[in-house]
Kinemage of the C-alpha trace (Angstrom):
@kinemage 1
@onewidth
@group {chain A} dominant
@subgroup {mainchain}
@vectorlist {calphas} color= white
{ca unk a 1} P 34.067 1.708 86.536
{ca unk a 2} L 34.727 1.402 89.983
{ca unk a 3} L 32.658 -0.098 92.805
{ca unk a 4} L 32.513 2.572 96.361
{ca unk a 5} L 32.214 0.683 99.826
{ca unk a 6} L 31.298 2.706 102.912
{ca unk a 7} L 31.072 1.182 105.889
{ca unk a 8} L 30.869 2.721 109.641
{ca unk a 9} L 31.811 0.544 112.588
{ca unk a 10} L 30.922 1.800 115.942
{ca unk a 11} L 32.287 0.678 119.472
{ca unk a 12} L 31.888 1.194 123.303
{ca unk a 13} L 35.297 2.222 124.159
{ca unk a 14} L 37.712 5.574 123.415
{ca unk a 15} L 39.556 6.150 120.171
{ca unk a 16} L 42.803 5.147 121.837
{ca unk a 17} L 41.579 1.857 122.686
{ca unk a 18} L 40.076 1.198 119.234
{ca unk a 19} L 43.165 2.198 117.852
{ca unk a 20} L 45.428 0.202 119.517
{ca unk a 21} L 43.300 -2.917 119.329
{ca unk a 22} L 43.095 -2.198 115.088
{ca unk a 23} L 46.400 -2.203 115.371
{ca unk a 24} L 47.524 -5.090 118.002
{ca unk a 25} L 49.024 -7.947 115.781
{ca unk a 26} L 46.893 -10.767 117.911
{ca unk a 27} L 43.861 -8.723 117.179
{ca unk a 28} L 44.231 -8.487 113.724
{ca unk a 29} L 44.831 -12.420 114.039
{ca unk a 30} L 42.067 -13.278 115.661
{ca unk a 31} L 39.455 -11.078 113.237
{ca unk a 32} L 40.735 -12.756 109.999
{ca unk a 33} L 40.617 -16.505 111.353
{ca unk a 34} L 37.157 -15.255 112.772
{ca unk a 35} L 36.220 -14.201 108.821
{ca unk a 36} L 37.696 -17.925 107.701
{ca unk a 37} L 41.254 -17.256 106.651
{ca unk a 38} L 43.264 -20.225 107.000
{ca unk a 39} L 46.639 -18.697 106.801
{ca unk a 40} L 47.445 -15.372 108.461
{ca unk a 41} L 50.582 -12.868 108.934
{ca unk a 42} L 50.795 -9.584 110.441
{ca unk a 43} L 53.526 -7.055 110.837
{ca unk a 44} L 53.559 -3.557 112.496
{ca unk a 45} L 55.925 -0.865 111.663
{ca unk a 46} L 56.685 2.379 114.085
{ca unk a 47} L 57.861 5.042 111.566
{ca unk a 48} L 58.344 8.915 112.372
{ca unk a 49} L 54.697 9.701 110.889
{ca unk a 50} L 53.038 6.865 112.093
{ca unk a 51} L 52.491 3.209 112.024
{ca unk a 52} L 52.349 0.804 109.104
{ca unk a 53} L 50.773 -2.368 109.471
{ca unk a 54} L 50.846 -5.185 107.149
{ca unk a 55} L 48.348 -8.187 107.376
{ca unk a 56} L 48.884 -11.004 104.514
{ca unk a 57} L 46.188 -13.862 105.044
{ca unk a 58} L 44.651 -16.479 102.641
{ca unk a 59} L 41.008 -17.426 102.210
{ca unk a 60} L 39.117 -19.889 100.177
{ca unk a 61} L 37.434 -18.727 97.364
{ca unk a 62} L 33.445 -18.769 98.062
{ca unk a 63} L 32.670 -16.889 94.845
{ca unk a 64} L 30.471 -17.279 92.234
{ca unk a 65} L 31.013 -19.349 89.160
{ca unk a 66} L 32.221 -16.262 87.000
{ca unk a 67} L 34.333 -14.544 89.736
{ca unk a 68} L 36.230 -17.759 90.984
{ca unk a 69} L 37.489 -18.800 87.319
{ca unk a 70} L 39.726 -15.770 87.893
{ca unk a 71} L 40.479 -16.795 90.984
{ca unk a 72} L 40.873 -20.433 91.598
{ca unk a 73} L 39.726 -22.067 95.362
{ca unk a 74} L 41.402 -19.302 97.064
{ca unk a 75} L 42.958 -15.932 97.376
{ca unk a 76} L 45.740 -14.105 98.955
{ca unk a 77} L 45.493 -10.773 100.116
{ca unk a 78} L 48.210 -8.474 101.474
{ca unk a 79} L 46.632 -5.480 103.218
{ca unk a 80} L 48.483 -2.468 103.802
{ca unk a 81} L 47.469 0.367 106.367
{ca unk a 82} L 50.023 3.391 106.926
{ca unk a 83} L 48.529 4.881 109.934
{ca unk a 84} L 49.395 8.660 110.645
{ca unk a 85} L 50.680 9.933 113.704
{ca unk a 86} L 47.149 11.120 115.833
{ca unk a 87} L 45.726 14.663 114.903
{ca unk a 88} L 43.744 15.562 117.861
{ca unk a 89} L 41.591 12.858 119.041
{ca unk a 90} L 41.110 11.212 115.707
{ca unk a 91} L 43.871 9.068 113.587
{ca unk a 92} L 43.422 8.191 109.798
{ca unk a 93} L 44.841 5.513 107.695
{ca unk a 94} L 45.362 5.094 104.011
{ca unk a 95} L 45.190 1.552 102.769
{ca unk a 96} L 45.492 -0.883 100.200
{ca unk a 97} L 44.651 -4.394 99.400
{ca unk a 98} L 46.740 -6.303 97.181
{ca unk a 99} L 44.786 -9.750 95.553
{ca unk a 100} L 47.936 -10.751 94.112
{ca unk a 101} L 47.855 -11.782 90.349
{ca unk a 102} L 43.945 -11.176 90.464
{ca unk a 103} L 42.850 -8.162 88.195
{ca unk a 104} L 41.289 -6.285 91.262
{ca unk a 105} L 42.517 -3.896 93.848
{ca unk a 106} L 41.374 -2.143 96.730
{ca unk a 107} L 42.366 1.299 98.080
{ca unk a 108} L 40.569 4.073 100.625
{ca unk a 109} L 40.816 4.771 104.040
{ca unk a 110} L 39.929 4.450 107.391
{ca unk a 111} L 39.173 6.854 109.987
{ca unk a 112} L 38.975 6.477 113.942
{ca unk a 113} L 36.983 9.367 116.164
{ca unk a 114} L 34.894 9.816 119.015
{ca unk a 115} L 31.504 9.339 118.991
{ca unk a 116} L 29.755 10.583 121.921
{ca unk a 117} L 30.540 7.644 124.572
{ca unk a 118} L 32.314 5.626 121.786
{ca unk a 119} L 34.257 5.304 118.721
{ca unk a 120} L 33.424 4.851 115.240
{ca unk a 121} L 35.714 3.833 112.053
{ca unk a 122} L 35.142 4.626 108.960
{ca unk a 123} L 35.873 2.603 106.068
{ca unk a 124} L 35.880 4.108 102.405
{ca unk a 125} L 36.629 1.803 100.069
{ca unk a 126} L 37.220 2.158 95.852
{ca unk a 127} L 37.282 -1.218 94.169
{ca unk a 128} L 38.046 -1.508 90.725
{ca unk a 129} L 38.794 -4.534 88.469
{ca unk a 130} L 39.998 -5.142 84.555
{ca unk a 131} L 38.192 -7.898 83.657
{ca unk a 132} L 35.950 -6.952 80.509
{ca unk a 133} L 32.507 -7.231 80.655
{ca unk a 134} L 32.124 -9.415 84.199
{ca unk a 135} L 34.569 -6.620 85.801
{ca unk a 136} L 31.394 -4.929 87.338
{ca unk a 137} L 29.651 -7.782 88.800
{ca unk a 138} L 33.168 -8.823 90.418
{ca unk a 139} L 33.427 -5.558 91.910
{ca unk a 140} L 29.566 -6.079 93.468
{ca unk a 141} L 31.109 -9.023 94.936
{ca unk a 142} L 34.312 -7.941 96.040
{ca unk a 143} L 31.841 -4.799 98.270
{ca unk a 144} L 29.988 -7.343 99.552
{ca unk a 145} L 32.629 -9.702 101.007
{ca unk a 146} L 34.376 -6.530 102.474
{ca unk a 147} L 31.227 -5.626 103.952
{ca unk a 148} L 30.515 -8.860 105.415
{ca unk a 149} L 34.028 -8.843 106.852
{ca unk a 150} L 33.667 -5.813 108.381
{ca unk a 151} L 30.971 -6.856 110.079
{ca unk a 152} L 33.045 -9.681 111.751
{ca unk a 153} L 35.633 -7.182 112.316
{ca unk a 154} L 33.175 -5.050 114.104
{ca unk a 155} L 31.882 -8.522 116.513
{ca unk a 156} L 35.062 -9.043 117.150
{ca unk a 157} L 36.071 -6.617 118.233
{ca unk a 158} L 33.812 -5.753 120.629
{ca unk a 159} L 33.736 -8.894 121.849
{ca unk a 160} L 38.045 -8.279 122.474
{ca unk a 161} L 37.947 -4.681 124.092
{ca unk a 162} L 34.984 -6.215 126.473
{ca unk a 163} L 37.279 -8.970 127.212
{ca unk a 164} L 40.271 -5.996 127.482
């Protein structure tokens, strides 16, 4: 059974702003070395309907004991986020993360709209993973490290659109 993440971010600048900074390739840099990735790649795409972007970063493994057997000392993950073209004054992404040849994936999406004086994105996350019996308890971890990183994310990135 799958594990649900929800997460809301909030900021103190406009959606476009936001938006542009989720999707600026030194951003996206800077928030994954900031969550301890020590390799990191990141492509954008312009398309008709919107904009893909694909981040591909490597992180060491800081899992428990029965997670990191399946694992090893670290883990690739390719993320993919195909951004539509704005509708209104929000934008919406679907995305998935791709842990390689680990039995777990990722999907959901994210949302950007105002919020009063601000912004807020909104993460929904499904995680799911094959392994019998410990599958659960993997997914519990997998939610919490998202969360966690999402929380960086967030610091981050107000501390780049105060420095924009």
């Amino acid at each position: 059974m799958a594990k649900k993440l929800e997460k809301t971010q909030r900021y103190d600048a406009t959606p476009e702003q936001v938006w542009d900074m989720l999707l600026n390739e030194d951003f996206v840099k800077e928030k994954c070395e900031a969550a301890g990735a020590t390799e990191v790649s990141v492509e954008t795409l312009e398309e008709d309907d919107g904009t893909t972007l694909v981040c591909r970063r490597v992180l060491p493994a800081k899992l428990p004991g029965f997670a990191k057997k399946f694992v090893g000392d670290s883990i690739t993950i390719t993320e993919t986020q195909r951004w539509k073209n704005p509708d209104g004054k929000s934008r919406s992404a679907e995305y998935l993360a791709d842990f390689g040849n680990n039995p777990i994936s990722m999907q959901g999406t994210i949302s950007v709209e105002s919020d009063g004086d601000g912004t807020v994105v909104r993460t929904l996350a499904k995680v799911k993973c094959t392994v019998a019996f410990v599958g659960g308890k993997i997914e519990g971890v997998a939610v919490d490290w998202t969360d966690k990183y999402l929380d960086k994310e967030n610091k981050v990135g107000q501390e780049w659109l105060n420095r924009s």
